[in-house]
C-alpha positions in Angstrom: 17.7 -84.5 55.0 20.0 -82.8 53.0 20.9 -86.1 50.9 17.2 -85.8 49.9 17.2 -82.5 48.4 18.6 -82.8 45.2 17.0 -86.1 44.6 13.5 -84.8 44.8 15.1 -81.3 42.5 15.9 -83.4 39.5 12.4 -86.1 39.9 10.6 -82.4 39.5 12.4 -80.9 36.4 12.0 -84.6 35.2 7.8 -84.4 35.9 8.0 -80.7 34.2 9.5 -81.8 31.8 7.1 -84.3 30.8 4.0 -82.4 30.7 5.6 -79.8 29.0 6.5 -82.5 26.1 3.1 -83.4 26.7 0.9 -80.2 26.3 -1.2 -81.5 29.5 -0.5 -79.6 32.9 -1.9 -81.2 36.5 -3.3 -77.5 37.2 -5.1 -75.4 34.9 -3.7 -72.6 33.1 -4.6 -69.2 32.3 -6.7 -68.7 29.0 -5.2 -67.0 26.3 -7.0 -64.4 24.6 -6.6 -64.2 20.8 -5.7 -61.0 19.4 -8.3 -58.9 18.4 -8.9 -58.5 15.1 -8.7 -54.5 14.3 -11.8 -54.0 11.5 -10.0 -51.9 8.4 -12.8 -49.1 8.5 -12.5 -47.4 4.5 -12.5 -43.6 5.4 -15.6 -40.9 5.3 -15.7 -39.5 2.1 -15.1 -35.6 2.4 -18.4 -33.9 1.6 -18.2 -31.9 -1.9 -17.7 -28.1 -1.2 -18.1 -25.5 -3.6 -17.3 -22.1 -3.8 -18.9 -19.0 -5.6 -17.7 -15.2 -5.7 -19.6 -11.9 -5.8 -18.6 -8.7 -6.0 -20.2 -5.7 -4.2 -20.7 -3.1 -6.6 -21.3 0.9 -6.4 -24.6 1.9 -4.1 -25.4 -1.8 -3.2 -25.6 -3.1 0.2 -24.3 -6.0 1.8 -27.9 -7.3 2.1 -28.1 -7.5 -1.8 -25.1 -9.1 -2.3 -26.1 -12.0 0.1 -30.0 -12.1 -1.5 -27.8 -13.0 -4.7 -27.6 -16.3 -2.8 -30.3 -16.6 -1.2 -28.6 -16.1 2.3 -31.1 -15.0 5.1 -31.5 -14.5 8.9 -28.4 -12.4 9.2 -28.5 -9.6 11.8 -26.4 -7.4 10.0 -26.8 -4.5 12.6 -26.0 -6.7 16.1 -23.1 -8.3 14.4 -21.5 -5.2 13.4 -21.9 -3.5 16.8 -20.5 -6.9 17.6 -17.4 -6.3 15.6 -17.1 -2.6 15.5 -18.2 -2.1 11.7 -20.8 -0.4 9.9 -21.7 -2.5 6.4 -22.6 0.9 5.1 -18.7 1.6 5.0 -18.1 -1.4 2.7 -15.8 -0.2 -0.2 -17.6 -0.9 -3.5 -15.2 -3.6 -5.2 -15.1 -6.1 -1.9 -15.1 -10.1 -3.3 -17.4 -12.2 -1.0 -16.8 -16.1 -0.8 -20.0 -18.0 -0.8 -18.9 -21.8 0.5 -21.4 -24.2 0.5 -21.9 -28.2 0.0 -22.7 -29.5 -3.2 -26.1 -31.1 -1.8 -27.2 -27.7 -0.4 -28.1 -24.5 -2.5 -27.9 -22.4 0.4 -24.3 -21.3 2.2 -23.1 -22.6 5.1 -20.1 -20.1 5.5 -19.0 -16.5 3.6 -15.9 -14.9 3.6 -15.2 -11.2 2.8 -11.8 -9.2 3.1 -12.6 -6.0 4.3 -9.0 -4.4 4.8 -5.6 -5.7 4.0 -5.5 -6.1 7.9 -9.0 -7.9 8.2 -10.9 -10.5 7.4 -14.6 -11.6 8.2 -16.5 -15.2 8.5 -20.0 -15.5 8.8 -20.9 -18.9 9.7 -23.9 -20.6 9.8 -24.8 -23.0 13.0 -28.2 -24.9 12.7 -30.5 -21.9 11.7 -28.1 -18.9 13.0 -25.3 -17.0 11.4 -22.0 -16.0 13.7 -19.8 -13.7 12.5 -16.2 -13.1 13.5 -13.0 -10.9 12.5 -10.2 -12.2 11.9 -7.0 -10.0 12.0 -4.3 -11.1 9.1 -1.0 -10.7 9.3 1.6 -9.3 7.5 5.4 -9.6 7.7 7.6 -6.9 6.5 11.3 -7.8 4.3 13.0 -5.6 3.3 14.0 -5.1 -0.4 16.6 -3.2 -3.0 15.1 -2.4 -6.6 17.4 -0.7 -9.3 16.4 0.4 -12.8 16.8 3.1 -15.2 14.0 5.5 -16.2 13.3 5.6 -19.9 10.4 7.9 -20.1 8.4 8.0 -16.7 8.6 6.3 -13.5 5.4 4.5 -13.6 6.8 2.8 -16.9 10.1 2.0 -15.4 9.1 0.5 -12.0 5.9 -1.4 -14.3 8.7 -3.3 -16.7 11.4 -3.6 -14.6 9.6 -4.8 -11.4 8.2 -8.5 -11.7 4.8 -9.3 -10.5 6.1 -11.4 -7.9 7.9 -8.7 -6.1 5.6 -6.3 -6.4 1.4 -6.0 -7.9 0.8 -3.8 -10.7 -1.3 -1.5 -8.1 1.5 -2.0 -5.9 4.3 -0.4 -8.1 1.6 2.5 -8.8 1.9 2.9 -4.9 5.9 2.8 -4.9 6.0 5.1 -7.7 3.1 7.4 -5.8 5.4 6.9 -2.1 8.5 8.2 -4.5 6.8 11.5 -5.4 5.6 12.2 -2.1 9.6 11.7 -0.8 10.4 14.0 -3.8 7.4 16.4 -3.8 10.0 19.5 -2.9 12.6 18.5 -5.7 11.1 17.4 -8.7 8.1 17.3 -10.7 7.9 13.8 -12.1 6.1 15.2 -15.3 8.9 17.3 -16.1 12.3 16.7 -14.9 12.5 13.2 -15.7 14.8 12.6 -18.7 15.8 9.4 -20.7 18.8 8.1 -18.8 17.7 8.7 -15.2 18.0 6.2 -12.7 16.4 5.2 -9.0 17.6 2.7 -6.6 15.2 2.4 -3.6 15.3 0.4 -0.3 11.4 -0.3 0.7 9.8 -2.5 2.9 6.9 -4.9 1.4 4.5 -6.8 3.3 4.3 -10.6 3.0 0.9 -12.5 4.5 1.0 -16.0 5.7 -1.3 -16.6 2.5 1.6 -15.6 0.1 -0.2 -12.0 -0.4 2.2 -9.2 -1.0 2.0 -5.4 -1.1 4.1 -2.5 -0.8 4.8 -1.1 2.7 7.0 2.1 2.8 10.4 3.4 1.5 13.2 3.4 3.3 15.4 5.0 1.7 16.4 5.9 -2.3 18.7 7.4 -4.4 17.7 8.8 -7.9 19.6 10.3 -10.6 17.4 13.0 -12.3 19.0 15.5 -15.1 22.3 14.9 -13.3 21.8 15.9 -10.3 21.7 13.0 -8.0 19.2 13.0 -4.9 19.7 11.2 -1.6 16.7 10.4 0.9 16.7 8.6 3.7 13.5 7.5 6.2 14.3 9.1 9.7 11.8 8.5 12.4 12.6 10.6 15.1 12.5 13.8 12.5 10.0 14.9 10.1 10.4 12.2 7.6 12.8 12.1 5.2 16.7 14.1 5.3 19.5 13.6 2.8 22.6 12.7 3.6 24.1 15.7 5.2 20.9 15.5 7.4 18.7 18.4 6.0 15.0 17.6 5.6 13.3 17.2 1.8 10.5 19.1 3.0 11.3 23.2 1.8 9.0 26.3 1.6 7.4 25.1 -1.8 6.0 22.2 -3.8 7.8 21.7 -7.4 3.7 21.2 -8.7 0.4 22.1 -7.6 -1.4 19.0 -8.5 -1.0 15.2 -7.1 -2.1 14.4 -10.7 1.0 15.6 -12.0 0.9 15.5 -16.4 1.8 18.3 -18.0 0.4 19.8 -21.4 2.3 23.2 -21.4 6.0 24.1 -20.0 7.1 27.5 -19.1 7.9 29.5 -22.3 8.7 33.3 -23.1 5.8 32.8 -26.3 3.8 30.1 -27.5 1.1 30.1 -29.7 -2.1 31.0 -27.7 -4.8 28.2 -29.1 -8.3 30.9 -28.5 -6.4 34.2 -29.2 -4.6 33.1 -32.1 -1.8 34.7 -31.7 1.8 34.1 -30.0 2.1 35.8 -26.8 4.3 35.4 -23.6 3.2 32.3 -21.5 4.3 33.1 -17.9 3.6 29.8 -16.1 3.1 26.0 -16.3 -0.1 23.8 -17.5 -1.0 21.1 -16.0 -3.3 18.7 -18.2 -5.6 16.8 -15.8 -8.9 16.0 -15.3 -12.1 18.2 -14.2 -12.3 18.4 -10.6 -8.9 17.3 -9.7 -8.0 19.3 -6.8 -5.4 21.7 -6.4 -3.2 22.3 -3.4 -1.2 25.3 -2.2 2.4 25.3 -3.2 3.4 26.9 0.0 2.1 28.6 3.1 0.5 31.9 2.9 -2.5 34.3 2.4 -5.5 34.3 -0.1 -5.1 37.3 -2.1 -8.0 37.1 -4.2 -10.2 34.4 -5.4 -12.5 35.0 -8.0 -13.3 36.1 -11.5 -9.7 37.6 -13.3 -10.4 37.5 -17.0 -8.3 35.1 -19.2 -7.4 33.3 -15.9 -11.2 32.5 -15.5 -11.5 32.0 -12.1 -8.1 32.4 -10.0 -6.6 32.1 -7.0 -3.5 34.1 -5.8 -1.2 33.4 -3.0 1.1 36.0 -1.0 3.7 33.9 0.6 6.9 35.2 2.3 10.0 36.8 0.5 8.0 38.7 -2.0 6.8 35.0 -3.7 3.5 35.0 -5.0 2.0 31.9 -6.8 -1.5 32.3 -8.9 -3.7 28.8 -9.8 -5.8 29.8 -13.4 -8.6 28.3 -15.0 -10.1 26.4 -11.5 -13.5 25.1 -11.9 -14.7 25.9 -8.4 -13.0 27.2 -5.2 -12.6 24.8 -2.2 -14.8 25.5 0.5 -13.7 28.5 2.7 -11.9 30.0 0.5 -11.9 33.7 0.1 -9.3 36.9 0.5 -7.7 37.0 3.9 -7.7 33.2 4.6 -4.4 31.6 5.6 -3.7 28.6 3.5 -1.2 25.9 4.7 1.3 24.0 2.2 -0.6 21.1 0.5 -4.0 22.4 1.5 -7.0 22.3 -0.8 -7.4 25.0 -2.4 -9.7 24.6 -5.7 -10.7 22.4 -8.3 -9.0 22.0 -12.4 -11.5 23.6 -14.5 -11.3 24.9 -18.0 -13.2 28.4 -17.0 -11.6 31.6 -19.3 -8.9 31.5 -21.9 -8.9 27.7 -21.9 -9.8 24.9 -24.7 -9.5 22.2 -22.2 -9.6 21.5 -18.4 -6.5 22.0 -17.3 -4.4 24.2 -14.2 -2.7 27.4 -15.2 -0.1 27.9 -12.3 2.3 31.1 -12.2 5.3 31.5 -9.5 6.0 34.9 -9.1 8.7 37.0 -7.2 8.5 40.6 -6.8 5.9 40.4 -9.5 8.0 38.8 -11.7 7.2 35.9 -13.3 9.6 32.6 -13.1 10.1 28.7 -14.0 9.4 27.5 -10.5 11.0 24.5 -11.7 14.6 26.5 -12.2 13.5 28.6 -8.6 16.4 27.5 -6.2 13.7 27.1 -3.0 16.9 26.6 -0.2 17.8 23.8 1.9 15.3 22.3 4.7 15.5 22.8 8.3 19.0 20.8 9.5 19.2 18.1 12.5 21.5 19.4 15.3 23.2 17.6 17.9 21.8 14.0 19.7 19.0 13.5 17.0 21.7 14.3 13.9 24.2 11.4 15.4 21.0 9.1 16.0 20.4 10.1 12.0 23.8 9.7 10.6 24.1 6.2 12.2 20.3 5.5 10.5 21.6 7.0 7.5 25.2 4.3 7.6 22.6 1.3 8.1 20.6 2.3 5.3 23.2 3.4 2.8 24.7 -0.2 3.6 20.9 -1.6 1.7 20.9 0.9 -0.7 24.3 0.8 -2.1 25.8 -2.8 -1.5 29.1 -3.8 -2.3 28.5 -6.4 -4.7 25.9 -6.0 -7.7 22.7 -6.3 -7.5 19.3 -7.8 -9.7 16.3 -5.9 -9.5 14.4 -6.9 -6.0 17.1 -8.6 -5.0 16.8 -9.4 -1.3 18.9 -7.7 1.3 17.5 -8.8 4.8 
């Protein structure tokens, strides 16, 4: 049997063989299905969108603005309980984005930005609107800016910061920030000189959209009339300390005004422009507009408000150490106001006016100790309260980190990046 074996082997590859060469098989064989053929399908044509903008403006409601465009059916009041917002609140000024397809007059979506921190959709599904909030958000970097101040701040930080680092509404917020850091050592209307110079560490918020805005100082050094001024962002104190760790914040305000411009300086005589005549002028005048409102300088007790000749209507302040400060010319008192009423620093106290000896609106303001009258500008007003022990070390190494940002080793452009 074995003999046979490979006889009958090689008569089978032989028969394979030959119906192979052949094409036909003695069984049948399994269809074979053609490809199929994959149809090229040319793609949907995007529908045409178009977008329009409106603007709310002063004492109009949201409900106007979407009239404008003929957008109905929207249950203002259930979708704001729905998203915690009264449309009454809408700042005047808000864009709205009207999106709808070119086919149809009505919108099918609008888009508002209420807050730097918000933004919200209304949507329209079949014959109903949804609305929803989005929350945006923004990144902080941080950032060094140098320059030299030729005649004001805002005029230094507006040419020598590009629009790219920082919005022209934006720098008007850094150079506001600055004064507030400042508001105990100099009066920006005044002390600045050509020649001065700022350096500043701030953080400035970046959105995923490319949006940017100013966020907060960290810390700065400027250079005003030689004297050169540290401050530097400390959390766990009151705000800001200089370097030796003594707070900026001291027992009076260099000015009495946020709206800080100046029209008259201290002088022993200047020409009085109603009298006529040239008599001792024993304060500052600040140029500003009706209504402005005028803060305390310091803490203390109303002494009078009311009618005091020249000075129109005046307010004096008794304060500690024998200071008194007096605020001419006001317009109207702020409500509650009277003798006997404890005022803190920075608190409301009137409003500019032009009311007495005055050719213009504008705040008369007289520092006074022992009843004698003084440049509160050339007042030496102390040191601030110091840090002591576990919170000065947590300082001083806050202070190392910073100064490291705000006064590298190598040099610098302006808004050059340091993290």
């Amino acid at each position: 049997m074995g003999r046979l074996k490979l006889p009958l082997a090689l008569a089978v590859f032989t028969a394979a063989a030959f119906f192979a060469a052949s094409g036909h098989w003695p069984w049948r064989r399994l269809a074979v299905e053609p490809a199929p053929v994959l149809a090229t399908v040319a793609p949907a044509l995007a529908r045409p969108v178009t977008e329009s903008l409106d603007t709310l403006h002063r004492g109009e409601t949201v409900s106007a603005v979407f009239a404008r465009h003929g957008v109905d059916g929207i249950d203002l009041p259930s979708l704001s309980r729905k998203l915690s917002l009264d449309p009454r609140r809408l700042r005047a000024g808000l864009v709205f984005t009207f999106r709808h397809a070119a086919t149809d007059s009505a919108p099918d979506a609008i888009t508002v930005r209420t807050s730097p921190e918000q933004r919200l959709t209304f949507t329209r599904v079949a014959d109903e609107w949804q609305a929803a909030a989005e929350t945006i958000a923004w990144r902080p970097e941080v950032i060094r800016i140098e320059g030299d101040i030729d005649n004001s701040l805002y005029e230094a930080l507006d040419q020598q910061v590009a629009d790219s680092v920082l919005g022209g509404n934006e720098r008007t917020g850094l150079a506001w920030a600055l004064a507030d850091v400042y508001d105990w050592q100099v009066d920006f209307t005044r002390d600045i000189q050509p020649g001065d110079h700022f350096q500043v560490v701030l953080e400035r918020l970046v959105s995923a959209e490319g949006d940017v805005r100013f966020g907060r100082i960290l810390a700065s050094d400027l250079s005003v009339g030689g004297k050169q001024l540290t401050a530097f962002r400390f959390t766990g104190g009151s705000g800001f300390y200089d370097a030796r760790g003594s707070s900026l914040k001291l027992a009076f305000l260099r000015a009495p005004l946020e709206f800080r411009r100046i029209s008259s300086s201290f002088t022993r005589a200047r020409f009085h422009p109603v009298l006529g005549i040239t008599r001792r002028h024993e304060g500052t005048d600040y140029a500003a507009a009706p209504g402005t409102p005028v803060r305390a300088a310091g803490e203390g007790v109303v002494v009078r408000a009311g009618r005091a000749g020249g000075y129109g209507n005046l307010i004096e302040l008794r304060h500690r150490n024998g200071i008194t400060t007096r605020y001419g010319h006001l317009r109207a008192f702020a409500r509650g106001i009277h003798a006997g009423v404890r005022v803190s620093q920075g608190q409301q106290i009137g409003f500019v006016g032009a009311t007495g000896l005055a050719t213009g609106p504008h705040l008369h303001y007289e520092f006074r100790v022992n009843g004698v009258a003084r440049d509160s500008r050339k007042v030496d007003l102390g040191n601030g309260p110091p840090l002591t022990g576990a919170e000065l070390h947590r300082f001083e190494a806050e202070r190392d980190r910073l100064s490291r940002l705000l006064y590298p080793a190598a040099p610098v452009l302006v808004a050059q990046r340091t993290s």
